[in-house]
C-alpha positions in Angstrom: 0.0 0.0 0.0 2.9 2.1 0.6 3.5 2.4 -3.4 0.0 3.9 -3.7 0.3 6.8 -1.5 4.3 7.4 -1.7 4.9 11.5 -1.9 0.9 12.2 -1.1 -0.6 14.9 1.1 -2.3 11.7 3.6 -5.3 12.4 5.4 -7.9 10.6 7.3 -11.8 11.6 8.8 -13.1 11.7 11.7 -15.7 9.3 10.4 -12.8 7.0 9.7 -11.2 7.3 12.9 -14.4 6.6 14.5 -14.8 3.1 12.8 -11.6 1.9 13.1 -11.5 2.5 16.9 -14.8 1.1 17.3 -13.7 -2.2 15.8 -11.1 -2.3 17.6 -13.0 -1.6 20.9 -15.3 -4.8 19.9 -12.6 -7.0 19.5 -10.8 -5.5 23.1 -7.3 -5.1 20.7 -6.1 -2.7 23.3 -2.3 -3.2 21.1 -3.9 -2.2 17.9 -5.6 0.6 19.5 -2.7 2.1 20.9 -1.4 1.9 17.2 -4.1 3.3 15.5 -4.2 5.9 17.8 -0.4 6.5 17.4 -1.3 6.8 13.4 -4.0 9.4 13.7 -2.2 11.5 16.4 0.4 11.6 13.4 -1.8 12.6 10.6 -4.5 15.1 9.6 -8.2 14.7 10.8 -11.0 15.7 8.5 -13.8 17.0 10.2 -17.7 16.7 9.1 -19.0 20.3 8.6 -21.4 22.1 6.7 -19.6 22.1 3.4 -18.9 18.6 4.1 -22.8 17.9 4.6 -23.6 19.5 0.9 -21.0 17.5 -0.4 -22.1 14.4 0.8 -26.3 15.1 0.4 -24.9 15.7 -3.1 -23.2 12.0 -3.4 -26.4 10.4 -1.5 -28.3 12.3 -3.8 -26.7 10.8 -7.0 -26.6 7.3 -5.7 -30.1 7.2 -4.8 -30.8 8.5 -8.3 -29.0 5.8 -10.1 -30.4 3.2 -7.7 -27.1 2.0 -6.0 -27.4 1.4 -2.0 -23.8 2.7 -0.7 -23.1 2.9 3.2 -24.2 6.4 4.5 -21.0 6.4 6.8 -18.7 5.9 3.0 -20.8 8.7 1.9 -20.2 11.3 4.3 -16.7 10.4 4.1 -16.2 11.0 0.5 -18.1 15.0 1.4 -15.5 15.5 4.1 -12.5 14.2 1.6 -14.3 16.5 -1.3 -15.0 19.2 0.7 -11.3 19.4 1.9 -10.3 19.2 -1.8 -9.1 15.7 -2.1 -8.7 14.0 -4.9 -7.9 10.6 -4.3 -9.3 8.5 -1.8 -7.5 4.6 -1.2 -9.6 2.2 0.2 -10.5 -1.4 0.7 -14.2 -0.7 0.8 -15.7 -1.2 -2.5 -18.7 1.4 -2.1 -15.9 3.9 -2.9 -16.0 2.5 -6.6 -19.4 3.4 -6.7 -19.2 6.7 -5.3 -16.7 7.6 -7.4 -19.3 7.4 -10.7 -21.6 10.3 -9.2 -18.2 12.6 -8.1 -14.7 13.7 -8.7 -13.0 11.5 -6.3 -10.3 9.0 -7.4 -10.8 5.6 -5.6 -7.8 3.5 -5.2 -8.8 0.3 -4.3 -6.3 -2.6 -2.8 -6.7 -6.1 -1.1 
């Protein structure tokens, strides 16, 4: 994964942090916690805000337009990255791929 974002601006969401800490809370990885938290003391936090929120109602919009069900947490995560003037998002989660046909976002998507 390290090829994919080599020499990019790296960010993250508050969104994002809040998943990946709750799965980690579920599954009591008190080690992996104290990683992850390491990580995202270490990088920039996007926040959900208003211009975040018309980004994303925007996406939802779209989607529900074209008929494709995407996770409403994957959505508001694409506003925040958009509305912060990302381009690129990389991602295992496959709803990006569909997101990315109703906006300008870039998905990168690894195994």
């Amino acid at each position: 994964m390290q090829d994919l974002i080599k020499n990019e601006d790296i960010a993250t969401t508050s969104i994002t942090c809040h998943e990946i800490l709750t799965g980690l809370k579920i599954k009591k990885a008190k080690k992996e916690e104290k990683i992850a938290r390491r990580f995202f003391s270490n990088i920039r936090i996007l926040k959900f805000d208003k211009e975040a929120a018309e980004f994303s109602s925007e996406i939802a919009a779209r989607l529900l337009a074209v008929g494709k069900a995407v996770n409403s947490m994957d959505v508001i995560i694409a506003g925040i990255a958009l509305a912060n003037g990302a381009e690129k998002i990389v991602t295992r989660d496959k709803d990006f791929v569909e997101i990315s046909k109703v906006s300008d976002l870039e998905v990168l998507v690894y195994d």
